[in-house]
C-alpha positions as semicolon CSV with decimal commas, in nm:
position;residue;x (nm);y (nm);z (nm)
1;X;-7,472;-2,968;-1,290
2;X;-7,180;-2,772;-1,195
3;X;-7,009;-2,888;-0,897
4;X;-6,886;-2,604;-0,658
5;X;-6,573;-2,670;-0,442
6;X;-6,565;-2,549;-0,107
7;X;-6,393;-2,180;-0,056
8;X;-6,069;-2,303;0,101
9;X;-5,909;-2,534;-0,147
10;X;-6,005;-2,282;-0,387
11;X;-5,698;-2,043;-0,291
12;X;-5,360;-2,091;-0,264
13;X;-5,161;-1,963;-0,002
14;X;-5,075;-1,575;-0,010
15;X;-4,727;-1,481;-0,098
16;X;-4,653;-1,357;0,240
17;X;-4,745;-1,653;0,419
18;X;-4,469;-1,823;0,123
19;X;-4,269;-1,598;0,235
20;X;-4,217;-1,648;0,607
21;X;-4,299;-2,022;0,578
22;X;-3,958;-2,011;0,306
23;X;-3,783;-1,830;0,575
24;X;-3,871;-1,998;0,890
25;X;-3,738;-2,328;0,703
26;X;-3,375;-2,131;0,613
27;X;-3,345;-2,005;0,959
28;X;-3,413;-2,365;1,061
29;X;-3,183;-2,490;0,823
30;X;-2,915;-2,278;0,875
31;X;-2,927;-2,327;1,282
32;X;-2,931;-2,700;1,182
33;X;-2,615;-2,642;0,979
34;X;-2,452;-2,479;1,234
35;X;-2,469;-2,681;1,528
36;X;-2,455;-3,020;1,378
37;X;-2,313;-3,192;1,075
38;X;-2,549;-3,334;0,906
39;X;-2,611;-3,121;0,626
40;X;-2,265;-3,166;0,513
41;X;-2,330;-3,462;0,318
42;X;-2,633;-3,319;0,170
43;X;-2,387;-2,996;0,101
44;X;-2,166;-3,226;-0,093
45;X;-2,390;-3,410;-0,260
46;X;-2,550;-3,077;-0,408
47;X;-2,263;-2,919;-0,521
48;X;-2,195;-3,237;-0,719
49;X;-2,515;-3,217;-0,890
50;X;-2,454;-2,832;-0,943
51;X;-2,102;-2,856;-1,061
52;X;-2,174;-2,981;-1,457
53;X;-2,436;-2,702;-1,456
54;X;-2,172;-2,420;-1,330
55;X;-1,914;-2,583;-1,596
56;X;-2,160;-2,555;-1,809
57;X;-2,250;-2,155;-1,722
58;X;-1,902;-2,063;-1,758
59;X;-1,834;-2,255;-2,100
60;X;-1,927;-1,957;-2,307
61;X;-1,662;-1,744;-2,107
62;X;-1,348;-2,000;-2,088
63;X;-1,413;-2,010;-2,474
64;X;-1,430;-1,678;-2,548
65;X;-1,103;-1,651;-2,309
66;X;-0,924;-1,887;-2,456
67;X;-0,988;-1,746;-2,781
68;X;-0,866;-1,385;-2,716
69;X;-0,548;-1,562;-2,560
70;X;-0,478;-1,718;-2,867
71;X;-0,562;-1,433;-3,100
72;X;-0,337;-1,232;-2,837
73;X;-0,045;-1,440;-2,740
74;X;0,188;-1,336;-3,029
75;X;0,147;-0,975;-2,982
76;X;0,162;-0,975;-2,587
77;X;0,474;-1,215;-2,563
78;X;0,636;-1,004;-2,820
79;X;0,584;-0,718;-2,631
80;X;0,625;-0,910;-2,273
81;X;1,011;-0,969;-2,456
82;X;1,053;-0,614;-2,548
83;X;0,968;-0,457;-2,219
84;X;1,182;-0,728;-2,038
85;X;1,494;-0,600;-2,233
86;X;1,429;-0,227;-2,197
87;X;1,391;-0,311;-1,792
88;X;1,709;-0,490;-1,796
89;X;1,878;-0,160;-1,995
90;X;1,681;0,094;-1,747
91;X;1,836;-0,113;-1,442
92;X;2,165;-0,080;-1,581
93;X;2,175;0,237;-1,660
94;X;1,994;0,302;-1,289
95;X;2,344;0,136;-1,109
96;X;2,542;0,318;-1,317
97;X;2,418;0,637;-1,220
98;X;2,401;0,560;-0,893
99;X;2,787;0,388;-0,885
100;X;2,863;0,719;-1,035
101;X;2,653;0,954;-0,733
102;X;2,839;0,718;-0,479
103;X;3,198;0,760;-0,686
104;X;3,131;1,174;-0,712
105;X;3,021;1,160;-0,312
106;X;3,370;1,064;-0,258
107;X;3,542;1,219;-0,477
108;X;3,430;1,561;-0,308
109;X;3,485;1,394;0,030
110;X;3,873;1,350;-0,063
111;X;3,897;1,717;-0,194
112;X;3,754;1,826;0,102
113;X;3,989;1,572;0,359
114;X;4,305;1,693;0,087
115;X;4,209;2,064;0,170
116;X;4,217;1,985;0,523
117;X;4,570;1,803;0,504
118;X;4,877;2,030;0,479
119;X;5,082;1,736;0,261
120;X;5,044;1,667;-0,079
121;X;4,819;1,411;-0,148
122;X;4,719;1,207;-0,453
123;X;4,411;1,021;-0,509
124;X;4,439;0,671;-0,610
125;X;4,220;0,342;-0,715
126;X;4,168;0,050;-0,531
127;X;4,257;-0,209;-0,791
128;X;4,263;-0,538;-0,599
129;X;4,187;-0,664;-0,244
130;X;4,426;-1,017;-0,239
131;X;4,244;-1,270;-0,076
132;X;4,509;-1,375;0,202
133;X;4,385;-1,456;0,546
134;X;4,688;-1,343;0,716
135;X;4,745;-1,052;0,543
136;X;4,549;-0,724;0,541
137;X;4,639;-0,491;0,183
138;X;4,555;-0,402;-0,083
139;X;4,681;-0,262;-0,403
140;X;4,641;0,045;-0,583
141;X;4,689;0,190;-0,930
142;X;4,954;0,435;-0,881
143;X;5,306;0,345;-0,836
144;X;5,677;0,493;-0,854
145;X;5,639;0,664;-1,164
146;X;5,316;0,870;-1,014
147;X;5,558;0,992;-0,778
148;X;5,487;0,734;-0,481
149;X;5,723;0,570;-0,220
150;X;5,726;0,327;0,037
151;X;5,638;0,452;0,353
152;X;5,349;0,705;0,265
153;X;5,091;0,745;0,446
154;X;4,719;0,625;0,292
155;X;4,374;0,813;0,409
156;X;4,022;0,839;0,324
157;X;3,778;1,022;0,389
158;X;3,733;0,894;0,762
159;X;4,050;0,852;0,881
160;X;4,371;0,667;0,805
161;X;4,386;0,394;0,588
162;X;4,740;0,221;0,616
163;X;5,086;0,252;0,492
164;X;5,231;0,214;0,140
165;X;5,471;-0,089;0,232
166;X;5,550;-0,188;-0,123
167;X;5,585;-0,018;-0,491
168;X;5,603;-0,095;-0,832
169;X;5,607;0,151;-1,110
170;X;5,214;0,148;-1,230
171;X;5,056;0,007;-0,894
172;X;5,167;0,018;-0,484
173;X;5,101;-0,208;-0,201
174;X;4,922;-0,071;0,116
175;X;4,936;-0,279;0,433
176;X;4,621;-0,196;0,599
177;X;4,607;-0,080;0,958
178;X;4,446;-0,459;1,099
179;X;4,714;-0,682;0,937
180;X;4,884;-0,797;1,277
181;X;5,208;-0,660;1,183
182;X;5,107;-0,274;1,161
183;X;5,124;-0,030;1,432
184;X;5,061;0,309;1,456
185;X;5,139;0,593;1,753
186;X;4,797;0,758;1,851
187;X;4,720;0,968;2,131
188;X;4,376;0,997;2,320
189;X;4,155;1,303;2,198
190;X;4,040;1,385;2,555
191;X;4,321;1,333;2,789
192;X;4,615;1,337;2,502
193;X;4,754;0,972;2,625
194;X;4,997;0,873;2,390
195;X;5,020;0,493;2,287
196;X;5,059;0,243;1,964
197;X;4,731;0,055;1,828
198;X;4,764;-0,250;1,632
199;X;4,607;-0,500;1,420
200;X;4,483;-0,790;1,493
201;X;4,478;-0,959;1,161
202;X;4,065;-0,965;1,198
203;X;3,877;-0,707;0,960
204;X;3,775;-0,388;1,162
205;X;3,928;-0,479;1,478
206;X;4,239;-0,314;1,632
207;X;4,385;-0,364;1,992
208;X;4,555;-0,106;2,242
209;X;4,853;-0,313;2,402
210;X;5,033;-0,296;2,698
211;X;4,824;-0,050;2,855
212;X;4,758;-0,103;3,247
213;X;4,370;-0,111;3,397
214;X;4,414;0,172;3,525
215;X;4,482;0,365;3,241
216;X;4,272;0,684;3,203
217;X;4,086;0,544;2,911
218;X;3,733;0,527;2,803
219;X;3,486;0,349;2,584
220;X;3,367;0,620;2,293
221;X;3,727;0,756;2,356
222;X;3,880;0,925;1,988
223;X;4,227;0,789;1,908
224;X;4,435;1,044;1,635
225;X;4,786;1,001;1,548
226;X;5,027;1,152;1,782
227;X;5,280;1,222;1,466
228;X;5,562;1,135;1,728
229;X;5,693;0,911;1,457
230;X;5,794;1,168;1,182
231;X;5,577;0,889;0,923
232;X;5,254;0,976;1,055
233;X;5,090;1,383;1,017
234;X;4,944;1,438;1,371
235;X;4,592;1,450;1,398
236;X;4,444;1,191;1,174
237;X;4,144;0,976;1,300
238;X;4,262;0,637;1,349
239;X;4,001;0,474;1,587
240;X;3,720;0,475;1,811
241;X;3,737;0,311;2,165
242;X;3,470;-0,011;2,144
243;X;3,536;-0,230;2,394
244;X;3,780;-0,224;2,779
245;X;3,823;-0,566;2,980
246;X;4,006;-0,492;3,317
247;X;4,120;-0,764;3,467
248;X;4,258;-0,808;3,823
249;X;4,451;-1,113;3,755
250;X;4,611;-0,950;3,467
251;X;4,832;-0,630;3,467
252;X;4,754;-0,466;3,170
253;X;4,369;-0,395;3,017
254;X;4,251;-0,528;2,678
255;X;4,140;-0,234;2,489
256;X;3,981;-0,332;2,151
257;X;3,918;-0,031;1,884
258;X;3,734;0,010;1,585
259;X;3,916;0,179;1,292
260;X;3,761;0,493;1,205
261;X;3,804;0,422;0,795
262;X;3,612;0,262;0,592
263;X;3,819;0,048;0,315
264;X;3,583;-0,147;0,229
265;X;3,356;0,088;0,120
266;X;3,534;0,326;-0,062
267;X;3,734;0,279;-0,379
268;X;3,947;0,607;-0,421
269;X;4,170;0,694;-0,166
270;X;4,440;0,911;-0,089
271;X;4,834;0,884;-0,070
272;X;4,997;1,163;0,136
273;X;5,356;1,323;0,060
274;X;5,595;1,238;0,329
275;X;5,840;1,547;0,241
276;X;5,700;1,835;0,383
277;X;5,496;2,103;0,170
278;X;5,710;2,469;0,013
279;X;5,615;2,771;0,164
280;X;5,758;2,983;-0,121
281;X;5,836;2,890;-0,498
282;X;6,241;2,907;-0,591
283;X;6,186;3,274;-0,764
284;X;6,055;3,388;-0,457
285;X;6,358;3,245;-0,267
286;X;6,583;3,414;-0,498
287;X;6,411;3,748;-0,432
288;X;6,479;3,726;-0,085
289;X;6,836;3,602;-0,094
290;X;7,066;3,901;-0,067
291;X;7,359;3,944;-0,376
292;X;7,706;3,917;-0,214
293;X;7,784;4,313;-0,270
294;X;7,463;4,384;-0,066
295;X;7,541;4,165;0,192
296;X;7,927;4,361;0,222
297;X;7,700;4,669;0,230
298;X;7,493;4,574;0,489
């Protein structure tokens, strides 16, 4: 005899009520997990019991890694070598192009500053900067025999440079305008006040001196040289105006300048003549000059 058992325990549950009972109890769990701490532990001790099985999952893919990498490691570090040294030779060649954009830049600079500048004018190299803290020159790479002579005036592109104090027969000395010993005669671009700037034996700073606080003089103002000298062409940027202290208690003003050059980031520069420029070439003189018979004539 065939027993029948009853209609309810002959049916499982449906797969939707599986489904929202499985839900419910993640919801649940997850709320747990978020307001309290107790499924850390049980976190942990899962992911210890899962963590030979992951090893284990990724085994077939560290192998086959680790086998490429060795099949491959000749060939890449070879060619990791070869493009290292053609990066080193493109970087080289890259500052050498662009030393040479930022040498032509100032090359047409000068021609255009030498065009401007009735003297004659020669270009020369900066070939050493001499490391003395109380001094402020430098030397370049023309000398006597280039035609150059203590006393000439140096310029770049910017402004004025310094003086040629000193000069051998391949190189001369320039005495920069902020050693403390160097003055120059300027004159105010605005107003046309003459006075001397100095140096102050600090890198780009120069110092008006012995002018009173009342002077007519501005911060921003332009200072040119006044040429009153005879060493100095009038007209040559020299400085800017940066800074004016006026002081009650004291009877002059401290005027500090910035120099309107930029030696230190240029390497050509130019030397001016001091003797003054020909207006007419010696056949041209002799043209003009009247024989003694003519000038009986006349």
């Amino acid at each position: 005899m065939i027993e029948i058992s009853p209609r309810f325990f002959r049916h499982s549950p449906s797969l939707l009520a599986r489904t929202a009972f499985f839900v419910m109890l993640s919801l649940l769990l997850m709320a747990l997990d978020s307001r309290s701490k107790y499924l850390g532990g049980v976190r942990e001790i899962f992911s210890v019991i899962v963590y030979p099985l992951q090893k284990l999952a990724h085994m077939p893919m560290a192998m086959y890694d680790a086998t490429s990498e060795l099949f491959q490691h000749g060939e890449i570090a070879e060619e990791n070598a070869r493009l290292k040294q053609q990066h080193l030779v493109d970087k080289g060649q890259l500052l050498r192009l662009r030393a040479l954009e930022a040498e032509n830049t100032q090359l047409r600079k000068l021609l255009n500053t030498t065009q401007r500048i009735e003297n004659k004018a020669t270009v020369a190299e900066i070939l050493r900067v001499p490391h003395d803290p109380f001094n402020r020159k430098v030397l370049l790479d023309k000398g006597s025999m280039a035609g150059i002579e203590s006393g000439q005036v140096v310029v770049d592109d910017m402004g004025v440079v310094g003086q040629v104090t000193r000069n051998y027969p391949l190189a001369s000395e320039v005495t920069l305008l902020t050693d403390r010993d160097h003055s120059v005669p300027v004159q105010v671009v605005r107003n046309g006040l003459r006075s001397i700037i100095s140096g102050t034996g600090r890198e780009g700073v120069l110092e008006l001196r012995y002018m009173a606080i009342n002077t007519d003089i501005q911060e921003g103002d332009v200072l040119v040289t006044s040429g009153i000298d005879g060493i100095y062409p009038a007209g040559l940027p020299v400085a800017a105006v940066s800074q004016i202290e006026r002081n009650p208690n004291y009877i002059f003003a401290r005027i500090i300048c910035t120099p309107a050059s930029g030696v230190n980031q240029n390497r050509q520069l130019l030397i001016l003549s001091t003797r003054a420029p020909r207006t007419g070439t010696p056949a041209e003189a002799t043209k003009t000059k009247p024989r003694p018979q003519e000038a009986r004539r006349q």
